[in-house]
C-alpha positions in Angstrom: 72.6 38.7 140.2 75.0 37.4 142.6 76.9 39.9 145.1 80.1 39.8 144.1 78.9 40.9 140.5 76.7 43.3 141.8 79.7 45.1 144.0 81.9 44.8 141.3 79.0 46.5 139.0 78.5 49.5 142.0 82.6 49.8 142.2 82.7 50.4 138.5 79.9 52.9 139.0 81.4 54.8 141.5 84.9 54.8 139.7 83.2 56.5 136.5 81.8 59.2 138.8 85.0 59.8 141.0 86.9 60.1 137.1 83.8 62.5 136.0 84.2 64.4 138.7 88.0 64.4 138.5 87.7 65.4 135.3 89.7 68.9 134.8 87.9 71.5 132.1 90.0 73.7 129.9 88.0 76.5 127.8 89.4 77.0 124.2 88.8 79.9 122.5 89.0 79.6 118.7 88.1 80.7 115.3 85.1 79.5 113.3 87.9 78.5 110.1 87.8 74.9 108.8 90.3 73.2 110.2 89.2 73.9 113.8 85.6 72.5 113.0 87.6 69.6 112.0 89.6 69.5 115.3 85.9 69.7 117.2 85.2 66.6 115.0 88.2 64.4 116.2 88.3 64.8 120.2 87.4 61.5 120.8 90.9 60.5 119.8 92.1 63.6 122.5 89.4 62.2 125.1 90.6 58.6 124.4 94.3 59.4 125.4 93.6 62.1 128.4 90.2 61.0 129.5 91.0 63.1 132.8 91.1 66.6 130.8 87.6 67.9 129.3 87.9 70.6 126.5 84.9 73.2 126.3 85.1 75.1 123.0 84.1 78.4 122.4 84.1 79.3 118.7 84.1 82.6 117.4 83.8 84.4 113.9 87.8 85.9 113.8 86.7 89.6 114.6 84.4 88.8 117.3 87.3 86.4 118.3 89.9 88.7 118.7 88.2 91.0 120.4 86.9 88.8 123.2 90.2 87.1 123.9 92.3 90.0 123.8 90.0 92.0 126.4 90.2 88.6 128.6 94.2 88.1 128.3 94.5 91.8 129.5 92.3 91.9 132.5 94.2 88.5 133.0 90.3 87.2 133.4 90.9 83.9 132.9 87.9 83.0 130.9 90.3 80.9 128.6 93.1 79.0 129.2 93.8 77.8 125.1 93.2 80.6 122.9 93.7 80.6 118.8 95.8 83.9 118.1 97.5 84.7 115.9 101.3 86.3 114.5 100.0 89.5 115.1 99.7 89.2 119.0 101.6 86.2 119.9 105.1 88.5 120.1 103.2 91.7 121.8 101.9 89.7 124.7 104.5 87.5 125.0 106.6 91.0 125.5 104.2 91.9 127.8 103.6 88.9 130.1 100.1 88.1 129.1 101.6 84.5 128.0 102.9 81.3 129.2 106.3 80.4 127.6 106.2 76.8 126.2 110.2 76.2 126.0 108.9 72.9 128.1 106.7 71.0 125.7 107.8 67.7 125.2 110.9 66.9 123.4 108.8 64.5 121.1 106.8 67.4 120.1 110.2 68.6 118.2 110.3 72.5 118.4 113.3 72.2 115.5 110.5 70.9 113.6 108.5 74.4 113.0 109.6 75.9 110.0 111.9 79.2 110.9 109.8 82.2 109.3 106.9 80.6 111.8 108.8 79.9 114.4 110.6 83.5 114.3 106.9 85.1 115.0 106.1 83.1 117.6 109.3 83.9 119.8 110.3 86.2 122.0 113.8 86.4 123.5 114.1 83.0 122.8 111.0 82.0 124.5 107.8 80.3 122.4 104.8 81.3 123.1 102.5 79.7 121.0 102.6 76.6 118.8 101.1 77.0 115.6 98.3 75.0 114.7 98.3 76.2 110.8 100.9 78.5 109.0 99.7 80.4 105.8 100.5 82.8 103.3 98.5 83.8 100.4 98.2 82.7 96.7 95.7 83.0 93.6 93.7 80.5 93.1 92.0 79.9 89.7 89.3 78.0 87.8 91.5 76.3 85.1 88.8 75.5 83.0 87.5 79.3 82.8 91.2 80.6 81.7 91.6 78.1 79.0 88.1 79.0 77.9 89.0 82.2 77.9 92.2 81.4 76.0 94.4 82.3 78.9 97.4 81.0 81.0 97.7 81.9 84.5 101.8 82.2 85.0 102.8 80.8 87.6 104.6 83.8 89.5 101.7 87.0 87.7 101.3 90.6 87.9 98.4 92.5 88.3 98.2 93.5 85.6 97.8 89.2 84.3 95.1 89.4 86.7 93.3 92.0 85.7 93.0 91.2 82.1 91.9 87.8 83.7 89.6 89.1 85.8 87.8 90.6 82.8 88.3 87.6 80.8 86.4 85.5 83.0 83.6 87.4 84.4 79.9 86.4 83.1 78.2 88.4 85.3 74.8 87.0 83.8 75.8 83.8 84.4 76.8 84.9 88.0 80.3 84.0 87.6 82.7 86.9 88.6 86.7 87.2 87.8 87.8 87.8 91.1 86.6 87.5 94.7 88.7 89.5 97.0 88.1 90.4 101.1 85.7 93.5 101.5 84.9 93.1 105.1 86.2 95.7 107.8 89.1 94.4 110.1 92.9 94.9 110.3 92.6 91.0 109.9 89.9 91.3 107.2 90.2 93.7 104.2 93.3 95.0 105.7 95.3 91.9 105.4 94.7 91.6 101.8 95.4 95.3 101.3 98.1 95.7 103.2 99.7 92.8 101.5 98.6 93.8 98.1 100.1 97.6 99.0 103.5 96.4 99.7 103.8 95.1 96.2 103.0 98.5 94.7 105.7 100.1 96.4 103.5 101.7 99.5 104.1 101.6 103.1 101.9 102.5 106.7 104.8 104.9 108.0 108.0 105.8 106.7 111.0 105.4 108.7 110.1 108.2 111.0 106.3 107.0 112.0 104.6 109.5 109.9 101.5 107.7 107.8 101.7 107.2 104.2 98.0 107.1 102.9 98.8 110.3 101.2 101.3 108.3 98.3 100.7 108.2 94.9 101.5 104.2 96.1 98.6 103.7 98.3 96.4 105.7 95.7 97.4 103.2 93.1 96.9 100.0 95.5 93.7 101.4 96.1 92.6 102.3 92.6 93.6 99.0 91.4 91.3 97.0 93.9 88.4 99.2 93.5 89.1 98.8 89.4 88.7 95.2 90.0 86.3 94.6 92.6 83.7 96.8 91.2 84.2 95.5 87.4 84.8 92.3 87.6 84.2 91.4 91.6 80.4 90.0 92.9 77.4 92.3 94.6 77.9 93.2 97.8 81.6 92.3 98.5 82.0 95.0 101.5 80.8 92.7 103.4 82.9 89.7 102.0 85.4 88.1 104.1 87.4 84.7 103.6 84.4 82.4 105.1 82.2 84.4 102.8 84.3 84.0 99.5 85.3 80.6 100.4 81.8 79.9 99.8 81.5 82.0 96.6 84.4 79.9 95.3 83.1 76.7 96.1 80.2 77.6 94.8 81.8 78.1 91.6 81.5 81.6 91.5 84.7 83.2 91.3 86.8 82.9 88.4 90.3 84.1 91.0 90.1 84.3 94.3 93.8 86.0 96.4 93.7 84.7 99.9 95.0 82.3 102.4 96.8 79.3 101.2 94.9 77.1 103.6 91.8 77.8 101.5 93.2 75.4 99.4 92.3 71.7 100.8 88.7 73.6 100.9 88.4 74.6 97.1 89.7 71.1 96.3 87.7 69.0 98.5 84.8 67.1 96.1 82.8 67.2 98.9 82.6 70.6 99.3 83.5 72.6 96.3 81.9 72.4 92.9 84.9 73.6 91.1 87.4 71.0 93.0 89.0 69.2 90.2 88.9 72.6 88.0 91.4 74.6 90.4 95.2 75.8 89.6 96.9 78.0 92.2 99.4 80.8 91.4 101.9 82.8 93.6 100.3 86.3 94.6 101.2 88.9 92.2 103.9 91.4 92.1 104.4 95.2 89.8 108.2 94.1 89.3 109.2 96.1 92.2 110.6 92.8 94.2 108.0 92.3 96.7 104.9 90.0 96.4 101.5 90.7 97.6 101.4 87.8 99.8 101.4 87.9 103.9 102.7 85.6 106.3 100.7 84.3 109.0 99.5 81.3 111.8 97.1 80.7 113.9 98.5 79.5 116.4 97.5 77.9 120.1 98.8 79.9 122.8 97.9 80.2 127.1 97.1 83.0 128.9 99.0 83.8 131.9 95.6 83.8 133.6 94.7 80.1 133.7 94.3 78.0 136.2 95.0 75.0 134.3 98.3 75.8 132.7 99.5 71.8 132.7 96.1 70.4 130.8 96.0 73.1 129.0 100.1 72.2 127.4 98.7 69.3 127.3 96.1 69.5 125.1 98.0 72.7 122.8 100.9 69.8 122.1 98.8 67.1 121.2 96.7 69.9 118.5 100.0 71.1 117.1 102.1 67.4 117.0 103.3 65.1 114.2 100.7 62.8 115.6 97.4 65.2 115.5 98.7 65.9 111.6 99.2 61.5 110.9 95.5 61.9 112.6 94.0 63.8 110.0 95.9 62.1 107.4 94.4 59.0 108.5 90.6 60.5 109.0 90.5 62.7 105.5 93.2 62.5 103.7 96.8 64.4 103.2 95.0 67.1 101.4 93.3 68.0 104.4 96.1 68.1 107.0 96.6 71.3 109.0 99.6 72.8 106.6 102.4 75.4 107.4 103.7 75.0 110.3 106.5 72.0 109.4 109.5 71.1 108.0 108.8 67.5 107.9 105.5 67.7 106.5 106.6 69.4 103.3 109.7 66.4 103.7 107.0 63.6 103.6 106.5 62.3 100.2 102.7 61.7 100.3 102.2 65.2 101.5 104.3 66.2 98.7 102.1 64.5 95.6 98.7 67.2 96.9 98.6 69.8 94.4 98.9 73.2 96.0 101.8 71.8 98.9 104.9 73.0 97.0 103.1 76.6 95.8 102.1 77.2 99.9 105.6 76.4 101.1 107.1 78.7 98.6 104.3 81.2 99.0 105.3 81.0 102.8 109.2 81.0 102.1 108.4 84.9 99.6 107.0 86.3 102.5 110.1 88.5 104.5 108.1 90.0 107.5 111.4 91.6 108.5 112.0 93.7 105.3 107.9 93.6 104.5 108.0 96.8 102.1 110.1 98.2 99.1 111.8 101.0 100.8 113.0 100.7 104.4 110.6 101.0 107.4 110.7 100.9 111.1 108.0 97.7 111.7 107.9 94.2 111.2 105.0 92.6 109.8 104.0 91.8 106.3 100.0 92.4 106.3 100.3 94.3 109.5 102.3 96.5 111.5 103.9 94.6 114.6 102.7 97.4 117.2 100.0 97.6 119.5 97.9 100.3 118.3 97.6 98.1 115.3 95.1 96.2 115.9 92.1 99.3 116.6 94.1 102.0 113.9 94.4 98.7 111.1 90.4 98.4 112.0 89.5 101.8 111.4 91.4 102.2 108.4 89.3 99.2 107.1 86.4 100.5 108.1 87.1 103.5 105.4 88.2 101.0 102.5 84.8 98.9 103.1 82.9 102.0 102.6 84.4 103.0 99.6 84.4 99.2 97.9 80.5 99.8 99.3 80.1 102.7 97.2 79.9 105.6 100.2 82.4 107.5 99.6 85.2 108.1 97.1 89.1 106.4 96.8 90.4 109.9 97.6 88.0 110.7 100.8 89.1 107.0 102.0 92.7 107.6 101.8 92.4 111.4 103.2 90.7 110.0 106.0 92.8 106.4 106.2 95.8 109.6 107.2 94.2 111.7 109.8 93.4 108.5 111.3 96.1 106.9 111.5 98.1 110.3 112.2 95.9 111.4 114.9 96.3 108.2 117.0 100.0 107.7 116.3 100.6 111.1 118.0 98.1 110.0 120.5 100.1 107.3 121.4 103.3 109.3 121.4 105.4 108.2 118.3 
């Protein structure tokens, strides 16, 4: 080997170490759903274009999630500097000071892009402080061919009362096929989504207009008899413990006749790859009781940076190249329109590829029904749809759940849930001084 080869082989050494060691490692916390799996899947593209930033992902099932970064963007700990959060806490913190505004990421990432009920719950005084990676709301979705064998249509905007009598129609239990899977699993951001959502269309409410708890209505009681009705008639084994990774599966599986959750489910139940029942499945908005409110949320998980990092450039960096145009042409490219991180644009739902996969139209206007500044059917003093937009939220929403999981599990009745749901929730309201 001559020398000038062998210099020029030790120069090219030494230049891949000095960039290795130049290298500058941001910690992203995030939630074990699909589309961030699929994210993991595509950083060479990421690494390709910023080969100086390394990414080192920490993925989290959601409760576990939220707990871990919301004790580390407190104590400003600075164990992440990307973390996946979601509508909930983006406007809290972002009140608070616990995050970095991104006003300043690049023009080309288009701001005016984000569709306005997403952006609106990502801002604060006029400041962003997260981008959303996915937006959602929440829909029916339905095995086609069990409703016309059961000699049923699924409307497209139904009541509860269509899905309970097609709940009943399609459950085989010895065939292990269920009418309806529906979140069981403890969490304000588990069970209580659903419910909450699925109590604002029956006319109930968390406080009235002066902070007092309402888990004493006849409105609750009825939310609450009507998801026990159906869960425990027509709903599978051991659903308290059911969230949306759990009856994702179930679906897939081809196990659940309906199943009412996130609209981003939907590239999942459709994917051949994955789902059983992929070509069999219809979506539906989430029902209503005629009272003019939908029991559908409003949601995004979003990227956002604690004001703890030390890294707060590679750390824009890498949350604007997650939540561009580009990162969604990406995906496009890789698996497919279907499987594009949906929600969070106006263009996408613009783009007429996007437009010909199946269940794009029924998740914009899902999204579009969902009013988190009038969430309920008579007046009250929080934003939110499938949450209230305060900070004891997050630990009262949890415990209240905790009640509701033990009733679906059969511990305890509907009435001692919702007598304990109020001293709950009454108890640490006062506590915390409304």
């Amino acid at each position: 080997m001559s020398n000038s080869i062998r210099a020029l082989m030790g120069a090219c050494a030494i230049g891949a170490l000095a960039t290795a060691a130049s290298a500058e490692t941001i910690t992203v916390a995030t939630v074990n759903n699909g589309d961030m799996i699929r994210m993991q899947g595509l950083m060479d593209e990421f690494n390709a274009e910023y080969p100086d930033i390394e990414v080192e992902w920490v993925t989290l099932e959601e409760n576990v999630l939220r707990q871990r970064v919301t004790q580390d963007v407190a104590a400003k700990g600075g164990q992440f500097d990307v973390m996946t959060i979601g509508t909930y806490e983006v406007p809290i913190w972002g009140a608070q000071g616990w995050l970095v505004s991104l006003n300043d990421l690049p023009e080309e990432w288009d701001a005016d892009d984000i569709l306005p009920a997403i952006r609106g719950g990502l801002t604060v005084d006029g400041e962003l402080y997260a981008a959303p990676f996915y937006g959602e709301s929440s829909m029916v979705m339905y095995r086609k061919d069990l409703m016309e064998k059961a000699g049923m249509e699924m409307p497209e905007a139904p009541t509860w009362d269509d899905i309970s009598a097609a709940a009943e129609a399609m459950t085989d239990k010895d065939n292990e096929i269920y009418g309806i899977c529906l979140r069981g699993k403890a969490g304000w951001g588990e069970n209580m989504a659903f419910l909450s959502a699925m109590a604002n269309s029956f006319g109930a409410r968390w406080f009235d207009e002066d902070w007092n708890a309402q888990f004493d209505s006849e409105a609750w009681a009825n939310t609450l008899n009507t998801y026990m009705d159906l869960m425990t008639n027509y709903g599978p084994p051991g659903a308290s413990t059911n969230g949306f990774n759990e009856n994702l599966s179930l679906f897939q599986q081809g196990k659940c006749g309906m199943w009412i959750d996130a609209t981003v489910a939907a590239s999942f139940v459709t994917n051949p790859n994955d789902s059983s029942v992929a070509d069999q499945v219809g979506f539906a908005l989430a029902p209503d009781n005629g009272l003019g409110k939908r029991g559908n949320w409003l949601w995004a998980w979003s990227l956002g940076i604690p004001a703890g990092t030390d890294s707060e450039e590679a750390a824009k960096t890498f949350v604007a190249w997650a939540t561009s145009k580009e990162y969604t042409e990406l995906v496009a490219e890789k698996e497919g329109w279907a499987n594009v991180p949906p929600g969070t644009r106006t263009s996408l739902y613009e783009n007429e590829e996007y437009q010909k996969v199946p269940f794009a139209e029924m998740t914009l206007n899902s999204i579009e029904a969902a009013d988190p500044n009038q969430p309920t059917v008579d007046p009250v003093p929080y934003t939110g749809v499938q949450f209230v937009a305060i900070p004891e939220f997050a630990g009262i929403g949890t415990q209240v759940g905790q009640e509701f999981s033990a009733a679906l599990a059969g511990q305890q009745s509907v009435e001692q849930a919702l007598e304990n749901a109020q001293a709950i929730t009454t108890d640490e309201m006062e506590a915390a001084g409304y």
